[in-house]
matplotlib code that plots the C-alpha trace (Angstrom):
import matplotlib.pyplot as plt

x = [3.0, 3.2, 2.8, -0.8, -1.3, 1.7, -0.4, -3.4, -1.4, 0.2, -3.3, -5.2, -2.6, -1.7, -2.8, -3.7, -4.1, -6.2, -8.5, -9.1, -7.4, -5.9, -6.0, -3.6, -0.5, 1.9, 2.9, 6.7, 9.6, 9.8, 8.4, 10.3, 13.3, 13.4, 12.2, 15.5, 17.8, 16.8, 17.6, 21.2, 19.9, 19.6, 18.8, 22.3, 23.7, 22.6, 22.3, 19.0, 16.3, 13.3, 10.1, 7.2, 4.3, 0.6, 0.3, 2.8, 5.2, 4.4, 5.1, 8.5, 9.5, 9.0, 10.2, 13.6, 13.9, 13.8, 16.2, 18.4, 17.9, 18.6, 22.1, 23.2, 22.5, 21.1, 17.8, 15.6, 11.9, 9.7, 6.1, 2.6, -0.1, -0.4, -3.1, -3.0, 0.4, 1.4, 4.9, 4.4, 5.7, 9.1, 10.9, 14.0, 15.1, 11.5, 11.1, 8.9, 10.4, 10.0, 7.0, 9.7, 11.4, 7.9, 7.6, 10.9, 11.1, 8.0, 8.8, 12.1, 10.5, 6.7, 8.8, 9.0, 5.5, 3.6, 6.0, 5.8, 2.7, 3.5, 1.6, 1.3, 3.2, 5.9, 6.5, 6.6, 9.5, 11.2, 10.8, 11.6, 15.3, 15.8, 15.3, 17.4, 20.4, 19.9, 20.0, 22.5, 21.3, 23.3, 20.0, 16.5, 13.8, 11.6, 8.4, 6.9, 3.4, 1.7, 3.2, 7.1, 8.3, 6.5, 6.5, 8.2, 10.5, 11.6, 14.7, 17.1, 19.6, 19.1, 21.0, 18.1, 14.8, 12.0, 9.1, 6.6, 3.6, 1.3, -2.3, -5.2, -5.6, -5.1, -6.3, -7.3, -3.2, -1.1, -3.3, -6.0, -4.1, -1.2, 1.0, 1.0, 1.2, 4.3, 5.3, 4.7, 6.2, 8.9, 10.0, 11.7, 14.5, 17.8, 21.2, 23.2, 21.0, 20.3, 16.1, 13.8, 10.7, 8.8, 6.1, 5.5, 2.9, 3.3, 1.9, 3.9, 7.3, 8.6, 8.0, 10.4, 13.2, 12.9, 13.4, 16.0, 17.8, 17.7, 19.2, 21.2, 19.9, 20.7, 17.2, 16.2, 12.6, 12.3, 9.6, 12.9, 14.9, 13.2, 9.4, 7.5, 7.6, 5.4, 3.6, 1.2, -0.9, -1.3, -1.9, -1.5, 2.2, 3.2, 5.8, 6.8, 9.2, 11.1, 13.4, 16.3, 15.9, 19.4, 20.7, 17.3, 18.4, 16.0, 14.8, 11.9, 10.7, 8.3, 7.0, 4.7, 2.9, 0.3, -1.1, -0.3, 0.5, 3.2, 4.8, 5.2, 6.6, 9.0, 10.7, 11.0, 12.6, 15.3, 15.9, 16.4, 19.0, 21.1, 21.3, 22.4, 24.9, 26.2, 26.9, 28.4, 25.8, 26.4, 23.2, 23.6, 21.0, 20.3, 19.7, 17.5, 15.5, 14.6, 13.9, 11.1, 9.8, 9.7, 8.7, 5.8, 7.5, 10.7, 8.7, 4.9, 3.2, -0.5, -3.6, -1.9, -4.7, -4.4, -6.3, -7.7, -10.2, -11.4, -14.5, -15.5, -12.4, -12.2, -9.3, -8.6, -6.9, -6.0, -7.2, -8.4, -8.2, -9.1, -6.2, -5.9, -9.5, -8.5, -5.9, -7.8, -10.7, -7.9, -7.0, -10.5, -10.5, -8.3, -9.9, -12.4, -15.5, -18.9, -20.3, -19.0, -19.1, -17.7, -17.3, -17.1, -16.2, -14.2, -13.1, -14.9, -12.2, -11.5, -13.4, -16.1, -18.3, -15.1, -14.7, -18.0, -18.4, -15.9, -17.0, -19.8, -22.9, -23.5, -21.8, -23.6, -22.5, -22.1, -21.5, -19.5, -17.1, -13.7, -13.8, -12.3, -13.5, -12.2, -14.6, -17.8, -20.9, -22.0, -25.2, -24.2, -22.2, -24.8, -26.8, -24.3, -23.3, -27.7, -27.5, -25.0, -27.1, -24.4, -26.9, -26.6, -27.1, -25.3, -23.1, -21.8, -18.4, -16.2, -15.9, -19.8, -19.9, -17.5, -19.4, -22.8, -21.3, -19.6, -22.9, -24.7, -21.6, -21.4, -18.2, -17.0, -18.2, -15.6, -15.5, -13.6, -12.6, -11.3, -11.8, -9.8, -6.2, -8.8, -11.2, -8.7, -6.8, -9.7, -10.0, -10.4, -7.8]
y = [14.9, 18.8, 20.5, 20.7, 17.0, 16.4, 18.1, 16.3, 12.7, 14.1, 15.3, 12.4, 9.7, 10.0, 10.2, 14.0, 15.3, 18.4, 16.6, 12.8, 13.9, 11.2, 8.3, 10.4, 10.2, 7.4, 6.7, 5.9, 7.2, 4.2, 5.9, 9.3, 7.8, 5.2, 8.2, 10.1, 7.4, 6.9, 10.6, 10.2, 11.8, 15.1, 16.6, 15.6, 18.5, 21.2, 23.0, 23.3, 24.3, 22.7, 24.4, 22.7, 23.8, 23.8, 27.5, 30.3, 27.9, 29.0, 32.9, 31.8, 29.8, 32.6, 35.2, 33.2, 32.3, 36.1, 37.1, 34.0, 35.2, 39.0, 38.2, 36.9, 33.2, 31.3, 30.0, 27.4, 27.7, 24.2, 24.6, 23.2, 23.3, 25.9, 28.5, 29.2, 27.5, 24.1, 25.3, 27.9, 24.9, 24.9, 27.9, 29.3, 33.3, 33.4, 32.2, 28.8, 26.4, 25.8, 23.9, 22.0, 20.7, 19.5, 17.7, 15.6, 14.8, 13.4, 11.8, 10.5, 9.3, 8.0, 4.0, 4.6, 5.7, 3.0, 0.7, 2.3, 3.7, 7.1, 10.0, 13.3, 15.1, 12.3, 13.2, 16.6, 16.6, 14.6, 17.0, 20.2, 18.0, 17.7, 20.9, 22.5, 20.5, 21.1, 24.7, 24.3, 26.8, 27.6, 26.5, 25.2, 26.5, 22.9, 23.6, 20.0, 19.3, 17.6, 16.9, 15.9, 12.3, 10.6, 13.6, 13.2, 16.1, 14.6, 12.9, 15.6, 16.4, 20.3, 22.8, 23.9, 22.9, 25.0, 24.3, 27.2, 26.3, 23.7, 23.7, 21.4, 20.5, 16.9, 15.7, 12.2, 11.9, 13.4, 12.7, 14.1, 15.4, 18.7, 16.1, 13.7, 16.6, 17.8, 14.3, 14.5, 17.6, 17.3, 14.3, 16.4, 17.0, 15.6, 14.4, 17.5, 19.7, 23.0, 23.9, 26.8, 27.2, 29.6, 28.7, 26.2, 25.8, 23.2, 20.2, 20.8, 21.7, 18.7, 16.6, 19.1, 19.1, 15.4, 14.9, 17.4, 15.6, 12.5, 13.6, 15.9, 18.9, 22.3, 24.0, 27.2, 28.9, 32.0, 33.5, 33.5, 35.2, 38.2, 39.9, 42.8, 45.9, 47.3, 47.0, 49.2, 48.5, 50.9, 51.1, 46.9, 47.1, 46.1, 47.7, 45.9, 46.8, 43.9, 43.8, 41.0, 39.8, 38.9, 42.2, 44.5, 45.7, 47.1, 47.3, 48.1, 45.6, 46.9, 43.7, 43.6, 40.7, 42.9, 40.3, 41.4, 37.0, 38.1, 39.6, 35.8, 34.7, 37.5, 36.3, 32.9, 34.2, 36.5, 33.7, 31.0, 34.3, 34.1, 30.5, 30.8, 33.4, 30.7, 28.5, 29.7, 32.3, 36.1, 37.6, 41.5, 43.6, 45.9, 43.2, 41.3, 44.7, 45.2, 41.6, 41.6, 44.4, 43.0, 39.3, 39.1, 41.0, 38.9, 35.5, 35.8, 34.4, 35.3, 34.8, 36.0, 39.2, 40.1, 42.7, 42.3, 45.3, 48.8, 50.0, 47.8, 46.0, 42.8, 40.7, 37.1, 34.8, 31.3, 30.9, 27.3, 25.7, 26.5, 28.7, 30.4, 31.4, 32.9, 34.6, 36.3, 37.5, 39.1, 40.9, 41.9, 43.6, 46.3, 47.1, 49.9, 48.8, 49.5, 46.1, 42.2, 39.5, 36.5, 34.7, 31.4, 27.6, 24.5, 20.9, 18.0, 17.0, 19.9, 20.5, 22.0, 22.9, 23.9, 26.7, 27.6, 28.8, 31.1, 33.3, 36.4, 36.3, 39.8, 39.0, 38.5, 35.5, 34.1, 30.0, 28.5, 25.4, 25.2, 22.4, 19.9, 16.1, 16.9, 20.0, 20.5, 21.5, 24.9, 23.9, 21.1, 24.1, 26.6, 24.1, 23.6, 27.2, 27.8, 25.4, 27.9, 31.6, 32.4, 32.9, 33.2, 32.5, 29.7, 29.9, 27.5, 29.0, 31.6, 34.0, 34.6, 34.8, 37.3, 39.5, 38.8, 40.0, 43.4, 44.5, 44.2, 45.6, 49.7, 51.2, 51.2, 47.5, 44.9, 41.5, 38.9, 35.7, 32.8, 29.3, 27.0, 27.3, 25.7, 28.3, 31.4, 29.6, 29.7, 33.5, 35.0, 38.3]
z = [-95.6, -95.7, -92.5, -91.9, -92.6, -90.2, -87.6, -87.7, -87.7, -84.4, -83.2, -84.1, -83.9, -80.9, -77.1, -76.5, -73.0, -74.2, -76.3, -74.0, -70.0, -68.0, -70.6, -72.3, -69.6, -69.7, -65.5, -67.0, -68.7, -70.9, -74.1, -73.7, -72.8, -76.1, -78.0, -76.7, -77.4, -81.1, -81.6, -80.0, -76.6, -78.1, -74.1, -73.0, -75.4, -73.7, -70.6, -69.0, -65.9, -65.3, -63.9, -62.1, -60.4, -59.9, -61.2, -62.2, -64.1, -67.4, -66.7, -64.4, -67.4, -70.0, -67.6, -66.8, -70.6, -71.3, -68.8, -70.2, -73.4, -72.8, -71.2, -74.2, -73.7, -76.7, -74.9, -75.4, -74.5, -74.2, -73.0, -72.9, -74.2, -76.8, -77.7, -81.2, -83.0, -82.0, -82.3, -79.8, -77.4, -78.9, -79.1, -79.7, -78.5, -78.5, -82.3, -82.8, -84.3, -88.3, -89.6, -91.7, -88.7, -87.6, -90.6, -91.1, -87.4, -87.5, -90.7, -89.0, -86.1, -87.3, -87.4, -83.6, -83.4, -84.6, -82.6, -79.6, -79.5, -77.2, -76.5, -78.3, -75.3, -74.8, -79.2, -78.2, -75.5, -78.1, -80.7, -78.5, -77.5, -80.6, -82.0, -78.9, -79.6, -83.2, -82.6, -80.2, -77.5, -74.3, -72.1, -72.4, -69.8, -69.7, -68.4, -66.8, -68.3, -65.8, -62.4, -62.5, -61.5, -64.4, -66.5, -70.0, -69.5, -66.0, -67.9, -67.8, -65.4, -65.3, -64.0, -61.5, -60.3, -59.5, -58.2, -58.3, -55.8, -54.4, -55.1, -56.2, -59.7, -61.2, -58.5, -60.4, -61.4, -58.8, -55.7, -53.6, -50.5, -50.7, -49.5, -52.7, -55.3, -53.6, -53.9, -57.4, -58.0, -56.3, -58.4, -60.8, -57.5, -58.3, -57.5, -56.0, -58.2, -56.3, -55.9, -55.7, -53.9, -55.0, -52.5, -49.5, -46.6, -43.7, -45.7, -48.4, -46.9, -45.1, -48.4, -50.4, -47.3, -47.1, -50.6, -51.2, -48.3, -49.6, -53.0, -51.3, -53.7, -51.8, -51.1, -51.3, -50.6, -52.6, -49.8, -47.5, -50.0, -51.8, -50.7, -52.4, -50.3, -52.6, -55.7, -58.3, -61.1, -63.9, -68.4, -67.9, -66.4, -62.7, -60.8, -57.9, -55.6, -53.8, -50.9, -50.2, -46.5, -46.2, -46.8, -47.2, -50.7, -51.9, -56.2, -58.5, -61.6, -64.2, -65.1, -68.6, -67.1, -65.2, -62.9, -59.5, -58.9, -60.8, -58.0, -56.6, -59.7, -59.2, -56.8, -57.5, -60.7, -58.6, -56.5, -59.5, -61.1, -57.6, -57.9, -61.7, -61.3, -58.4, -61.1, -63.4, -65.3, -66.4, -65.6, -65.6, -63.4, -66.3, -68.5, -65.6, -65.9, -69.7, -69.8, -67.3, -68.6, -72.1, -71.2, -73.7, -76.4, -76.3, -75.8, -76.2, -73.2, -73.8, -71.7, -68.0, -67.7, -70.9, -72.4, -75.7, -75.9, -74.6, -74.2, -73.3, -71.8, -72.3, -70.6, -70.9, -68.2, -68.5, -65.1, -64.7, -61.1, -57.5, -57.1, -60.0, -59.9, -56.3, -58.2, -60.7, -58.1, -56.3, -59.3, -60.1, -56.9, -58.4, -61.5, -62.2, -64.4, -63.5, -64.4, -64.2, -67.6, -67.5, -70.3, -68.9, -69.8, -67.9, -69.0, -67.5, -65.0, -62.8, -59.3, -61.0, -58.0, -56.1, -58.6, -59.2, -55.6, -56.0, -58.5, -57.9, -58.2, -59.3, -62.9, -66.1, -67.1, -70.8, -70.7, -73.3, -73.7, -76.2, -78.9, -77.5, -76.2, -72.3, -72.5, -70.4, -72.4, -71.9, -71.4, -68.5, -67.1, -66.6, -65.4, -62.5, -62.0, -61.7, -58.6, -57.4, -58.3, -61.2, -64.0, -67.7, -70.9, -73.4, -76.6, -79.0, -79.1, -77.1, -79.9, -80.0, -76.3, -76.5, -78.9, -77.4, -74.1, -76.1, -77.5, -74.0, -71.9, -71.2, -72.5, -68.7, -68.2, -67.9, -70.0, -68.3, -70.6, -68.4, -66.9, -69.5, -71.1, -74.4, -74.1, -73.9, -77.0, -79.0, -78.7, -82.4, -81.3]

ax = plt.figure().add_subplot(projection="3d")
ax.plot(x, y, z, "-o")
ax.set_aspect("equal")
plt.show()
């Protein structure tokens, strides 16, 4: 198989959580860990930290494996889903791994495959272990895919946990109450392992104590460590100023993730660099600096209010449940336009109405849906978001949305691109 031919066997092969949902996740270990073993338990041979998290995990995990990456350390980078290269998920000092790798270790491993039968995302862990120990990096940031206990990547034995935040989302796998995501979530806790909070509230705290307790995993809440004293927004770059409540020490970030939720990630990420430098890690403040300020150059996160365009400007946000909607109305607040366009489209198994009641009315709104089974039609959509007073018109695709919404938008008008990871992905850019 060449490469593109060993893309669509993975794609269409196997159990895909972005194209199918929840039929798509395995509720064991069993498939990741056999997969592991037949590869000589590649995540053994390498040092790593593992990041879950209703929202903010994917900018804490590209932030850290910057930072990791800056100092010196040869970093691994494993996260999910992708937008525009599969190998986006598996990186190495921010390069993707080769499409010949891709190829032989699916070769090597397509015996196990038709044995075992395991998903697309329990192949992936597999492959981004492999490719880690293959490269031999220092450290792997693991990002968890979907919850923690039963996630694929929950079989290592990292060097710290974080958890980012609690919200809804997944409610259908992880469970309809704060209490049973935490649960979830805080799966990924281990044996004397040391843990970051980056956020808790009063249903979600006492299941992260108790569990930390029982695995006797020091804990620490990154809201009790470091808070912004101050922050601005300007030309797409955030400067936050934080403050150390143990001592009040006071420093300033230029962050070139602009989203002012960043500021939250922030310190999670400070607090996760204090626990590092406890064990054992050289993390210079200099270098701490240039790689915040350089997170997307160094690694390429996309899609975290990004802006694609001026005049109009047009900025896309992977933005896809309760909270993160919340999110990105609060950052809306602080940016000049003189009129609102969404472009707009969900997948089928998010709180739907939830989300839709969040957003203006006073928008134009242009309804679309990314090509993918899990998707919701654009037309069911607008239907939906009618019932609500958010009105609109549909499109087949994101990228004619978008340019439907440019020819009808004022030069000072601002184009907002959000609602699905799919949809952003799908961005022609």
């Amino acid at each position: 198989m060449n490469y593109q031919q060993t893309l669509d066997y993975l794609f269409n092969k196997l159990p895909m959580f972005s194209r199918i949902g929840s039929a798509a996740f395995k509720k064991d270990l069993t498939n990741t860990i056999a997969l592991c073993e037949a590869l000589g338990n590649p995540q053994q041979r390498f040092k790593s930290i593992h990041i879950a998290g209703t929202n903010g995990k994917g900018s804490t995990s590209h932030m850290l494996a910057a930072v990791l990456q800056t100092a010196g350390y040869t970093t691994g980078l494993y996260t999910s889903p992708h937008l525009k290269d599969f190998r986006e998920r598996i990186k190495v000092n921010g390069a993707m791994c080769s499409e010949q790798f891709v190829i032989d270790f699916t070769q090597r491993i397509a015996p196990l495959i038709e044995s075992i039968e395991p998903s697309f995302f329990e192949i992936t862990v597999a492959m981004a272990f492999e490719w880690f120990a293959q490269q031999n990096v220092d450290v792997a940031v693991i990002e968890v895919g979907l919850g923690g206990r039963l996630d694929s990547t929950n079989i290592i034995t990292p060097e710290l946990s974080i958890i980012t935040n609690i919200s809804y989302d997944h409610m259908n796998m992880l469970g309809n109450t704060l209490t049973e995501i935490a649960g979830e979530k805080a799966g990924i806790i281990k044996q004397g392992i040391p843990v970051v909070i980056g956020e808790a509230n009063e249903e979600t705290q006492p299941v992260f104590e108790h569990k930390a307790a029982a695995q006797q995993a020091p804990l620490v809440y990154a809201t009790q460590t470091f808070y912004a004293t101050d922050w601005q927004y300007n030309h797409h770059q955030l400067t936050v100023s934080m403050a150390e409540k143990r001592t009040d020490a006071r420093t300033t970030w230029q962050l070139d993730l602009p989203g002012i939720y960043q500021a939250k990630n922030l310190a999670t990420v400070l607090t996760a660099i204090q626990q590092l430098k406890q064990r054992g890690f050289t993390l210079p403040h200099e270098q701490v600096q240039h790689a915040l300020s350089h997170t997307k150059k160094i690694n390429g996160l996309h899609g975290r209010w990004e802006q694609l365009h001026e005049s109009p400007a047009v900025i896309a946000d992977v933005c896809h449940n309760e909270d993160g909607i919340r999110q990105m109305l609060s950052q809306l607040e602080l940016a000049t336009y003189q009129d609102l366009h969404i472009v707009f489209g969900m997948v089928k198994d998010k709180e739907i109405k939830n989300i839709l009641a969040l957003l203006p009315e006073t928008a134009t709104y242009y309804f679309t849906h990314a090509h993918i089974p899990r998707a919701l039609p654009a037309e069911e959509l607008a239907q939906q978001a009618a019932a609500r007073g958010l009105r609109g018109t549909t499109y087949e695709d994101v990228n004619t949305a978008i340019a439907h919404a440019r020819q009808h938008a004022h030069p000072n008008d601002l184009i907002l691109v959000c609602g699905s990871v799919f949809l952003v992905g799908e961005i022609n850019a």
